[in-house]
N, C-alpha and C positions, 0 to 999 in steps of 0.2 A: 663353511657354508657360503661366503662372501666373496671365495675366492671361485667356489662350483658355478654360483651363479652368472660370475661375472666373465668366465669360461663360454659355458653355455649360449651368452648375449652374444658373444665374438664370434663364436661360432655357427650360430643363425643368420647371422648378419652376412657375415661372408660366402655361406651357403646360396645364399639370394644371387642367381642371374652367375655366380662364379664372380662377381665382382670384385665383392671384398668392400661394397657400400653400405651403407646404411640406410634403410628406405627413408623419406623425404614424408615429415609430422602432415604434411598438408595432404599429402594422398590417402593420410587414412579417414582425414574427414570428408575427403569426399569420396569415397567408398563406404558410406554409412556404417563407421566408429562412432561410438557413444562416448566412450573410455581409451584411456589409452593401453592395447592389447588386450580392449574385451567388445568384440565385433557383434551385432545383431545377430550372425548368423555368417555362417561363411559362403553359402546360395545368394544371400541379400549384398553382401561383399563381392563377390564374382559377378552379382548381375551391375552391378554398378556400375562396372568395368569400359560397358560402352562408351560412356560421356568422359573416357581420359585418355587424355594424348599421350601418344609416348614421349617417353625425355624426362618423368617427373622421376627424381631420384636414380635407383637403377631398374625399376621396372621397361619393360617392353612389351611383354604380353599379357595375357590370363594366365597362362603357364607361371609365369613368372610371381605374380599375385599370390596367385594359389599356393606357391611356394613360400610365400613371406608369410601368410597365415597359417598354414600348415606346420612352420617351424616355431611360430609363437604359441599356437595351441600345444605341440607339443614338448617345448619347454617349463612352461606350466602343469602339464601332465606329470612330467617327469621332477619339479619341484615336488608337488603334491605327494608323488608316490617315495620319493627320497624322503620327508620329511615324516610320513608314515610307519616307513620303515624304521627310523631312527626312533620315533616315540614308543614304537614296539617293544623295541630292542632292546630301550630302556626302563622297559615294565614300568610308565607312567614316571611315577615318583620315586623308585624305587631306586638302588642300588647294593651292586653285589649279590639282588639277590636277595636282601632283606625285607623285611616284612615291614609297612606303614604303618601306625596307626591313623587311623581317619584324622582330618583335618581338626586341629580345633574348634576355629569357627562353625563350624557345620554340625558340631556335636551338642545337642540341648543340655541345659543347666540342669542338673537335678534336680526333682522337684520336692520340695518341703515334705517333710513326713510329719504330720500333726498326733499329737498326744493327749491324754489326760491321765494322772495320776490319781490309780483306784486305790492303792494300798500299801501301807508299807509293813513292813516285816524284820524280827531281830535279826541282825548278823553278826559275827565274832570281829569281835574289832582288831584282832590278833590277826585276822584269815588273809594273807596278802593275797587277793582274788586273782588266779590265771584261768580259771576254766569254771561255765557254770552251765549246768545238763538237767532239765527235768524229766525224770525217767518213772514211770510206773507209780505215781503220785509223789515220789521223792527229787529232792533237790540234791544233784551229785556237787562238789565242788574241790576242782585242785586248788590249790595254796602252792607260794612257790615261798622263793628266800634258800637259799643252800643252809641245811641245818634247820629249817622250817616250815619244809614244805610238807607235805600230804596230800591223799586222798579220803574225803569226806563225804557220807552217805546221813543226809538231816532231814529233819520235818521243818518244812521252815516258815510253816507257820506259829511255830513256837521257838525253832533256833536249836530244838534239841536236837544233837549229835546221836544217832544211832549205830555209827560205824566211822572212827577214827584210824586211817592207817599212816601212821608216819614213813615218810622215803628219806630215806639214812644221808648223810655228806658223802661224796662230792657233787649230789643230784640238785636240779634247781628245777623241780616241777614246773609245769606250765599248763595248756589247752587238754581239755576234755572232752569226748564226747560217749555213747551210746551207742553201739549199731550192734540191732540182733544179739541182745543180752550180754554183750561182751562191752568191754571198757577199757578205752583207752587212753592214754595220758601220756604227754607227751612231756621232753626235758627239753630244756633249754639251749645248752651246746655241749652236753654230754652225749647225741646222738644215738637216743635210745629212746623207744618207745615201750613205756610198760602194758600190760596185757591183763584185764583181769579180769573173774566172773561177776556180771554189775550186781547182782544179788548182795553177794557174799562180800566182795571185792579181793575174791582168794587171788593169788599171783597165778595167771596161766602160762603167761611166756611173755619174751621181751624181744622186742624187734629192732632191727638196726634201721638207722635214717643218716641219711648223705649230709643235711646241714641242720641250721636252727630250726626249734620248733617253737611257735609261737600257739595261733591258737591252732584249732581243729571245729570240722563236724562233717558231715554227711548228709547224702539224700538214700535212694532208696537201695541204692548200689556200691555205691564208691565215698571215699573220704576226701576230706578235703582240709590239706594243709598251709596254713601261712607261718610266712617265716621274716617278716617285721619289714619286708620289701613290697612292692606293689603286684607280689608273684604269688597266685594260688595255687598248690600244686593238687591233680589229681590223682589218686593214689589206688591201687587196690587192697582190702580191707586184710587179707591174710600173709601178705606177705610187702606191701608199701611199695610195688612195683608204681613206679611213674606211669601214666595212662598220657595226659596232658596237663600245660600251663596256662593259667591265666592270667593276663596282663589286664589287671585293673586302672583304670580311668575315667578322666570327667573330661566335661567343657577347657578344663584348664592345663591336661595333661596325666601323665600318671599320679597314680595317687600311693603313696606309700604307709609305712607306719600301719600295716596290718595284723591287728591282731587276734582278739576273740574273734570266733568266729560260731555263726548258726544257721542253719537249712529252715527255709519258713517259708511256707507254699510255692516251690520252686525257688526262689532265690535266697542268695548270700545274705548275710547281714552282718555285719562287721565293725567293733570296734576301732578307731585309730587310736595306735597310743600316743599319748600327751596329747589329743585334741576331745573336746566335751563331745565328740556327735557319734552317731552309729549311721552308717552307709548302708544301704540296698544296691548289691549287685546283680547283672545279670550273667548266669554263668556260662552262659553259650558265649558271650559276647566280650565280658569284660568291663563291660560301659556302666557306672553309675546312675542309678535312676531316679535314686532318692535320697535323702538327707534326714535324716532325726539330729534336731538340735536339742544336746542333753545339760548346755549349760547351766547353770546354778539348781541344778535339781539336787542337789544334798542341802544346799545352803536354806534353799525356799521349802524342803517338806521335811525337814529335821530337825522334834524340837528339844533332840540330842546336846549337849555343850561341842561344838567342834575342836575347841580350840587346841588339845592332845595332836589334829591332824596338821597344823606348823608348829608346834614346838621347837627350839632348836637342838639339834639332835636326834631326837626322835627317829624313830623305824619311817614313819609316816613323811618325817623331812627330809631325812636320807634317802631314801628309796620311790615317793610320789602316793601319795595316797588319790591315783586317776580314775575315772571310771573305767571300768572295763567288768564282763562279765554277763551274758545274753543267755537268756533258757524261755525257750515259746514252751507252751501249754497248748497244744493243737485242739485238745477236745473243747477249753474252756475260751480258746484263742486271746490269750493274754501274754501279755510277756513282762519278763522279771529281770530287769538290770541292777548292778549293782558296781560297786569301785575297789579299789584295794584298801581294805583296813576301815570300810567305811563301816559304821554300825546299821546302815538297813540295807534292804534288798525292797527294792521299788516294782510294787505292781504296776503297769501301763498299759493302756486300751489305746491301739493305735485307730485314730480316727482314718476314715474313708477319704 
């Protein structure tokens, strides 16, 4: 650019009168310049022209004038329009062709999701929680662990199990959801999706998937998979064709570690693993909007003995006994978190 410009300069200049001078700083203030190569007016510069003698620099005439402002105007033109072009070219920010995410600075912090805690409820302290579905007044839930995992169908307002089905070694269950009577459950890097009728939970088929499957859910259409990166994948429900990705973020960048997952009046809501809080996505967008902060809520509403979840050794110490696990209740609009191995399942009435 430094070398274009400074081409260009050379080249205006020696234009003028065929000299090869350079005009002369005092002519152009009195040819009413404001600036140096930015003129009132190029008529206001031409009429000036009577009150100067010839001799000053290489000017001699109007002709000549008109020539020096003409080739300044249009050096500036042609900066403007070269530099145009080049930011075009470069699609802004962009390179190769890649896609930006928005600035950081520019993107709002998420805003606090406020809570109160209505109720809590037994859970199996055995249940390593990957997936939790409230479906037709029942509480569906996968269990994961290779060798102990399941699909479970409970009343969970008493904890009782109505329907136990165990998935045999070398499967590590994971995310659950519900869509149009059907149930599905995903595995973890065995690359299979199981298929069942959610009544019964009889085997209807088993679908094949590209990578990990963390959590799942759905809107009215389409499924929606995480896979413990900041990628949600859109899916179609009969057969796991990829639709599109979502590239989840905040204020501070991508956000990764996604896991459970649930559809709650339009948007995402999502588990991080190993962090206490549940996110609000928007799924057109990606963008984080809001924040549930779920720390010490086993500690502060359980007047359970903890102390089984650090033991050392332990299922609970080996493995994490973290929260995860999201089921909204749309008629009653409440929702039910819970952790892996924890003994309750926590009612929540998300404040406005």
């Amino acid at each position: 650019m430094r070398s274009f410009s400074k081409n260009l300069d050379r080249w205006s200049s020696e234009r003028m009168c065929g000299t090869g001078l350079a005009p002369d700083p005092n002519l152009m203030i009195q040819v009413g310049w404001k600036k140096p190569f930015l003129p009132f007016s190029l008529s206001e510069a031409v009429g000036s022209m009577d009150g100067i003698s010839p001799g000053i620099g290489c000017v001699k005439s109007q002709v000549c004038l008109v020539d020096f402002l003409y080739f300044r105007v249009m050096r500036f033109s042609v900066l403007l329009l070269f530099l145009s072009l080049m930011f075009a070219a470069c699609g802004g920010d962009t390179e190769r062709g890649e896609s930006v995410q928005p600035e950081t600075e520019r993107i709002q912090e998420p805003a606090p999701i406020a809570y109160s805690v209505v109720n809590a409820y037994p859970h199996d302290t055995a249940a390593f929680t990957q997936g939790l579905e409230l479906y037709d007044g029942k509480l569906y839930e996968s269990t994961g662990l290779v060798g102990r995992s399941s699909v479970r169908k409970t009343d969970f307002s008493t904890g009782r199990h109505d329907i136990i089905k165990k998935i045999a070694e070398p499967y590590f269950a994971e995310g659950l959801t519900i869509f149009r009577d059907t149930a599905y459950q995903l595995t973890w890097q065995n690359k299979e999706v199981f298929v069942y009728d959610a009544r019964t939970l009889k085997p209807i088929r088993t679908l094949n998937w590209s990578g990990e499957g963390w959590g799942i859910a759905h809107d009215s259409a389409q499924l929606y998979i995480s896979d413990g990166t900041d990628k949600i994948y859109v899916v179609r429900p009969h057969d796991l064709k990829l639709l599109r990705v979502i590239s989840v973020y905040d204020h501070t960048g991508p956000v990764n570690n996604l896991n459970e997952l649930e559809f709650i009046e339009g948007q995402l809501y999502a588990n991080r693993w190993q962090y206490d809080v549940i996110v609000r996505i928007d799924p057109g967008t990606g963008r984080v909007s809001g924040r549930m902060d779920l720390s010490g809520l086993l500690a502060r509403n359980s007047r359970e003995s903890l102390a089984y979840l650090t033991t050392p050794g332990s299922s609970a110490e080996q493995h994490g006994a973290v929260l995860n696990g999201i089921a909204w209740d749309a008629a009653r609009r409440r929702l039910l978190v819970t952790g892996k191995l924890w003994p309750h399942i926590f009612e929540l009435k998300m404040e406005p």
